[in-house]
N, CA, C and O atoms as CSV, one atom per row, in Angstrom:
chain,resi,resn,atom,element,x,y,z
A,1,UNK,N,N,-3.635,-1.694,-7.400
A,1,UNK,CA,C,-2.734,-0.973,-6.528
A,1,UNK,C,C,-2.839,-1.521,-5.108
A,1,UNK,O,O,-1.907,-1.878,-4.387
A,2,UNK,N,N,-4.089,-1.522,-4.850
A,2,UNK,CA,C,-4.366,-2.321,-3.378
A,2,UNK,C,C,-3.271,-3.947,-3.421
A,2,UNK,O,O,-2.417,-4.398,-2.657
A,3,UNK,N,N,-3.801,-4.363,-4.571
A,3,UNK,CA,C,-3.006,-5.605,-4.381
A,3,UNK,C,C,-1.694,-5.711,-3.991
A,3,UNK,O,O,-1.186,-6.549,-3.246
A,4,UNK,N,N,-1.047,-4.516,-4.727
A,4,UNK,CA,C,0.801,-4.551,-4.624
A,4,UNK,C,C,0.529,-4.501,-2.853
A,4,UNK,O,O,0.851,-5.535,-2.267
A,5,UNK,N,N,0.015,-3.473,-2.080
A,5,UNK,CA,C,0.132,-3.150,-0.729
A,5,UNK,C,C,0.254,-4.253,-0.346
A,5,UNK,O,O,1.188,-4.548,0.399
A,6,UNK,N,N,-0.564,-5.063,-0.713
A,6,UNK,CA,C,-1.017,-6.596,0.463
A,6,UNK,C,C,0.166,-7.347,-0.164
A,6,UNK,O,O,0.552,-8.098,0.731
A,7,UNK,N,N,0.797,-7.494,-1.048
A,7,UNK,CA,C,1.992,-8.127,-1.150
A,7,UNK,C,C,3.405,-7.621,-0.384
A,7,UNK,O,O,4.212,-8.248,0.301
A,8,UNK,N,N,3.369,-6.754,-0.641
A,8,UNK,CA,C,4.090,-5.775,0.157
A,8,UNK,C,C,4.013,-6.096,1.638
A,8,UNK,O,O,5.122,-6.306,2.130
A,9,UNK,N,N,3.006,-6.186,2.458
A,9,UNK,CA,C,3.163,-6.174,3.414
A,9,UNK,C,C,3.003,-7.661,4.157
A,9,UNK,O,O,3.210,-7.992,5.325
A,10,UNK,N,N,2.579,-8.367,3.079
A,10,UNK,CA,C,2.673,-9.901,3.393
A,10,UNK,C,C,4.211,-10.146,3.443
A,10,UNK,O,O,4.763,-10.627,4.432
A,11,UNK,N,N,4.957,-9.729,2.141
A,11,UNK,CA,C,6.688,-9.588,2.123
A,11,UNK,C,C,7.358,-9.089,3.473
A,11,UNK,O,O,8.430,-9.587,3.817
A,12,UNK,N,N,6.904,-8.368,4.043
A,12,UNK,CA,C,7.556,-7.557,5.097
A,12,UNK,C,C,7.396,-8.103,6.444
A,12,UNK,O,O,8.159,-7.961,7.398
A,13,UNK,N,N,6.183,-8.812,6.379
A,13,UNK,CA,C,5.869,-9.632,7.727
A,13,UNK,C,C,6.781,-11.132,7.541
A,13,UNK,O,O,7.503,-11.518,8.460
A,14,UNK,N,N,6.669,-11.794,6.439
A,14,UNK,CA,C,7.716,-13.455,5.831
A,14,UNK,C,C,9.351,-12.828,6.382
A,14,UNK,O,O,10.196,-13.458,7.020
A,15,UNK,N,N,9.424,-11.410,5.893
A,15,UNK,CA,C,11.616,-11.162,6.227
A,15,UNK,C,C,11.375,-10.447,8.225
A,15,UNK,O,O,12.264,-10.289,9.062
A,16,UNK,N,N,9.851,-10.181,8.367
A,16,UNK,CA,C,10.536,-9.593,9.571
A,16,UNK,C,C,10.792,-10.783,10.696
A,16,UNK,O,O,11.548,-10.779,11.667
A,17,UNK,N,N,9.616,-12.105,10.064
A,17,UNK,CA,C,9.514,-13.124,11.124
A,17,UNK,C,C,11.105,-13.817,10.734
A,17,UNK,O,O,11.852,-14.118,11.665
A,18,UNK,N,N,11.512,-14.021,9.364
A,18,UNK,CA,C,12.900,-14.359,9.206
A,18,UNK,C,C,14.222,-14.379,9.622
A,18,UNK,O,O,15.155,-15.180,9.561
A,19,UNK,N,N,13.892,-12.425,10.393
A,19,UNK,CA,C,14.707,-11.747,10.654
A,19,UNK,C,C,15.810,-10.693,9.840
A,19,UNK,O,O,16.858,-10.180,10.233
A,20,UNK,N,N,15.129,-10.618,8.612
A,20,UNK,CA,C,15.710,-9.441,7.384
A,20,UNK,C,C,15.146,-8.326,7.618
A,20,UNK,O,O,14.274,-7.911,6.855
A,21,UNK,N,N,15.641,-7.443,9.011
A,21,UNK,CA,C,14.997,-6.265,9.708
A,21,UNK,C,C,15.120,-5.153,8.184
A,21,UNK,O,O,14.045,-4.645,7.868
A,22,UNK,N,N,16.298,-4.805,7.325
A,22,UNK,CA,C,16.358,-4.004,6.564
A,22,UNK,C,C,15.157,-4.123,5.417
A,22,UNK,O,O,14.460,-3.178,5.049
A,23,UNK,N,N,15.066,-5.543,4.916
A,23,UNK,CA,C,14.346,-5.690,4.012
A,23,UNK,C,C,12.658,-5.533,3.917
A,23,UNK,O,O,11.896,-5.457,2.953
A,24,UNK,N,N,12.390,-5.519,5.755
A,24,UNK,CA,C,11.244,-5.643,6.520
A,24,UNK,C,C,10.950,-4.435,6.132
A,24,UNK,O,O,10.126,-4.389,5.218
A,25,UNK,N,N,11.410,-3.286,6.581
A,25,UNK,CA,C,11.061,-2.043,6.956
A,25,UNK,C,C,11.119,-1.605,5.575
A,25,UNK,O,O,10.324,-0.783,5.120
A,26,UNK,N,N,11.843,-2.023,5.051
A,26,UNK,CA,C,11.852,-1.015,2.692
A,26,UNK,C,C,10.815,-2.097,2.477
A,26,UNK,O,O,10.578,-2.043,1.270
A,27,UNK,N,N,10.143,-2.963,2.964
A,27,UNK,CA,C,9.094,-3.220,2.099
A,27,UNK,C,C,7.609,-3.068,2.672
A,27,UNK,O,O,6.579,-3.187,2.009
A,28,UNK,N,N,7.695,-2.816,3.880
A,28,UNK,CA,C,6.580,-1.975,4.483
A,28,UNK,C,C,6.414,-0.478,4.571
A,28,UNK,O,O,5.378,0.033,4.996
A,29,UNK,N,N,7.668,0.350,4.078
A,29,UNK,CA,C,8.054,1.550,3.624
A,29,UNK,C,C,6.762,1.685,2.371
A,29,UNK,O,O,5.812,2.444,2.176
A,30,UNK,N,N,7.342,0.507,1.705
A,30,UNK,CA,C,6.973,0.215,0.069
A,30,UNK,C,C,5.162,0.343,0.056
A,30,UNK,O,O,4.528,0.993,-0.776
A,31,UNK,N,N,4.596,-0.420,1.150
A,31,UNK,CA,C,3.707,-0.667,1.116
A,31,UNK,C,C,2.817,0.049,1.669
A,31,UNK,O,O,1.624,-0.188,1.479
A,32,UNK,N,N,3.211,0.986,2.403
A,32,UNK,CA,C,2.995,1.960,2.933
A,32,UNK,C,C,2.440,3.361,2.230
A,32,UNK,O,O,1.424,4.051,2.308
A,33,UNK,N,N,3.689,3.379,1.502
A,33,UNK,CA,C,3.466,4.242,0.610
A,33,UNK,C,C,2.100,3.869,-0.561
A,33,UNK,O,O,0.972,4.361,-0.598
A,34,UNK,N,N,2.567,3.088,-1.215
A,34,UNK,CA,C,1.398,2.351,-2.156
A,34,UNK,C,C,-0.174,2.331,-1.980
A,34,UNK,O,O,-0.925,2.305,-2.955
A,35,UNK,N,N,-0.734,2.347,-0.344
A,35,UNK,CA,C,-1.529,2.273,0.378
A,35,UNK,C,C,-2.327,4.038,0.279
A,35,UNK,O,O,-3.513,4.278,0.056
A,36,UNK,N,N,-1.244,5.006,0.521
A,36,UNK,CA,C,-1.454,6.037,0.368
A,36,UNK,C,C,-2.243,6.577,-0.755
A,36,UNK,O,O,-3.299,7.204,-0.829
A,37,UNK,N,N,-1.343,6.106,-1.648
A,37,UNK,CA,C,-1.409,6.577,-3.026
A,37,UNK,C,C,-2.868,5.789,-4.050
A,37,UNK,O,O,-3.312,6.227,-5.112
A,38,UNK,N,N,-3.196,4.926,-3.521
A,38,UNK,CA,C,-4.313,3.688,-3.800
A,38,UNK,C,C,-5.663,4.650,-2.970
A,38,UNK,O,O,-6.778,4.889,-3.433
A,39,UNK,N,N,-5.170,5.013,-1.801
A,39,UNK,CA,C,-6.562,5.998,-0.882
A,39,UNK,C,C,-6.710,7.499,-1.643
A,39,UNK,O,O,-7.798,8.026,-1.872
A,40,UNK,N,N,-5.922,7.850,-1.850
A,40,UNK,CA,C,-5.548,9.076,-2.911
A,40,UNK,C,C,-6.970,8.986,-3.988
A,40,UNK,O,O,-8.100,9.474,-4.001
A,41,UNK,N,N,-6.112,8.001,-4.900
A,41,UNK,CA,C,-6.454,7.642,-6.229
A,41,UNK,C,C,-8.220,7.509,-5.915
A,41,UNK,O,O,-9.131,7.919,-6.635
A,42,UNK,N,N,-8.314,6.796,-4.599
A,42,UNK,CA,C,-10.051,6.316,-4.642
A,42,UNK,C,C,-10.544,7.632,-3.983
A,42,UNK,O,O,-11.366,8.267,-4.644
A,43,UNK,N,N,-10.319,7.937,-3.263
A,43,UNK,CA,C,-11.119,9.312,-2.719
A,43,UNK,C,C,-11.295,10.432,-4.148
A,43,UNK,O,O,-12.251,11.202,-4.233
A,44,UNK,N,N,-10.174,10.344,-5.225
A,44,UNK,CA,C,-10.284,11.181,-6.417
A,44,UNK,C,C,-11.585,10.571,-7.331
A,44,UNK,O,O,-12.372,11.315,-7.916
A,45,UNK,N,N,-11.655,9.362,-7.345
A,45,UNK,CA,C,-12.325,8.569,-8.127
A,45,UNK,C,C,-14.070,8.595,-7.815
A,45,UNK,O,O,-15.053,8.553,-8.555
A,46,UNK,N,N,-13.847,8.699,-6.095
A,46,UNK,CA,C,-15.491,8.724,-5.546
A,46,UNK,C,C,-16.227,10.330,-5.927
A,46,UNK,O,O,-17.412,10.635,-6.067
A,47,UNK,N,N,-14.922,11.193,-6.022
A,47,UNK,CA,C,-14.972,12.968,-5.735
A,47,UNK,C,C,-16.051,12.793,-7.372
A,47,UNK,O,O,-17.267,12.940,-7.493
A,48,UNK,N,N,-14.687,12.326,-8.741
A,48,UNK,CA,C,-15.135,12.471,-9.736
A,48,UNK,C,C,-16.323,11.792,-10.230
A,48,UNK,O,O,-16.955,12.164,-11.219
A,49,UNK,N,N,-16.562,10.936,-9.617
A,49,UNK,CA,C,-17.668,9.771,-9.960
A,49,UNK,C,C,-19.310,10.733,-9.872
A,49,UNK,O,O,-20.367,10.713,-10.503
A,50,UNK,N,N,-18.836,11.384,-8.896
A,50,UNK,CA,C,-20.063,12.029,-8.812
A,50,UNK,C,C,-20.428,13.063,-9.998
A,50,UNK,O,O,-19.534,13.804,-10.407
A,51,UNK,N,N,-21.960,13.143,-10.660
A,51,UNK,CA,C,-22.357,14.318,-11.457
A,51,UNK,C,C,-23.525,14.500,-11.008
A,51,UNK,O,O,-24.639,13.984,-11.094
A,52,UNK,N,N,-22.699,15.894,-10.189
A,52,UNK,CA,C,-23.791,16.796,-9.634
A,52,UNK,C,C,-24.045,18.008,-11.049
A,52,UNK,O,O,-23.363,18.744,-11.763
A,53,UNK,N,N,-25.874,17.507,-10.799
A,53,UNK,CA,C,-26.138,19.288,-11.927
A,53,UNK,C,C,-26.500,20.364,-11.135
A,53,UNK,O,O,-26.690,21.468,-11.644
């Protein structure tokens, strides 16, 4: 999931230096989001990882 982000935002930096302002911003939108959802997923993962008796 991390990975898509860093593509994502590698994509968004290649169209913004290009000048594809629309495509810039929906794919740092994209990546943005993804980023979220990847910190989500690991903060759930560290919560569950743990077994407390």
């Amino acid at each position: 999931m991390l990975r898509y982000t860093v593509i994502f935002v590698i994509l968004a930096i290649i169209a913004g230096i290009f000048g594809f302002g629309g495509i810039a911003a929906g794919a740092a939108s994209i990546a943005k989001v993804l980023f979220f959802i990847f910190l989500v997923l690991f903060v759930i993962s560290l919560i569950s990882g743990r077994k407390s008796i």
